[in-house]
Phi, psi and omega in degrees: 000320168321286204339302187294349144317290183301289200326331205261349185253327150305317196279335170273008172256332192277287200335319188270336188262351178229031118308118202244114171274087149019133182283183179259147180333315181304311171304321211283309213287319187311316196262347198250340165286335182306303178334327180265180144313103214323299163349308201227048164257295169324329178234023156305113156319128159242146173259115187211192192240155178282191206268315174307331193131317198293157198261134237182137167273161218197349157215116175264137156284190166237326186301181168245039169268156137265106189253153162264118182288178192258147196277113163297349159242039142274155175307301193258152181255142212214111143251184180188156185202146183213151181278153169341314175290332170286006183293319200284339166316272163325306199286325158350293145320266174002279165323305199284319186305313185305331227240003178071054151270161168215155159090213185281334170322310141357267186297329147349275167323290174310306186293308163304320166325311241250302171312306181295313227089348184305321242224067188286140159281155145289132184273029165240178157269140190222117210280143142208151201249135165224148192210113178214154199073181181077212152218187186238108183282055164007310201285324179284286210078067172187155182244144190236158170080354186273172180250140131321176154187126192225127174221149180254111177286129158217102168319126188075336189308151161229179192308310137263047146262014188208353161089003168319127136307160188224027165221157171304155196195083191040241189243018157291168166275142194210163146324102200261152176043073183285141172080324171268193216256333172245046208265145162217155194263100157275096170286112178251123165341304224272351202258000000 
């Protein structure tokens, strides 16, 4: 009878610290629109998690953004809104992370996917807006400490089809995965 006592006492002392409970939907929807523009905020799709964990849509929109709320059992607060043509991309990712790829594998994946045809791109350029680190204050509705991060996907694109550099260069904008499935155009706040 000791045991199931201590064990019962562990588990209820181990259990809060590493169970993370979902903000209630409004918040979670509150904190992941702020990555935009005050504009494309109101009709943002949002994605978020549910009493289980699992990431749920938690707002549907009309616009074309899609945002991610911040995960509660991740460390750092991560938010993160991309258009709407980038889901099947995104949503991929995902998917390869549930199932455990990790890493460059990913993209791996994604990028042979994008050759076989399994995997469609958008033939526009398509924005995503991030806001990571710092925290998010619920009573206010503002996050202090965070960074930006702002980038434009245009797929296959380089360096010379877009007159981009294709390494960073202080705060101009340049070109990341040049030539891939994920080549995007970087932009930093500081501009």
């Amino acid at each position: 009878m000791r045991i199931s006592i201590a064990a019962g006492l562990t588990l209820a002392l181990v259990a809060p610290l590493t169970a993370q409970t979902p903000p209630p939907p409004a918040q979670q929807i509150a904190a992941a629109v702020l990555a935009l523009p005050p504009g494309l905020r109101a009709d943002a799709t949002v994605l978020g998690y549910g009493a289980d964990g699992k990431l749920v849509e938690i707002r549907k929109g009309t616009g074309t953004m899609i945002c991610l709320a911040n995960d509660p059992k991740g460390g750092d607060f991560h938010v993160s809104c991309y258009h709407n043509s980038m889901e099947p991309f995104m949503a991929r990712g995902r998917a390869l992370r549930a199932t455990g790829v990790k890493g460059a594998e990913v993209d791996s994946v994604r990028f042979r996917e994008v050759r076989e045809g399994k995997l469609v791109m958008p033939k526009n350029p398509a924005t995503l807006y991030q806001l990571f680190g710092g925290t998010f204050d619920p009573a206010k509705n503002e996050v202090t400490g965070a960074k930006a991060l702002y980038v434009v996907y245009i797929p296959f694109a380089t360096g010379a089809t877009t007159g981009l550099a294709e390494k960073p260069n202080g705060t101009q904008p340049w070109i990341m995965f040049p030539g891939t499935p994920k080549a995007h155009i970087m932009f930093t706040p500081a501009m």
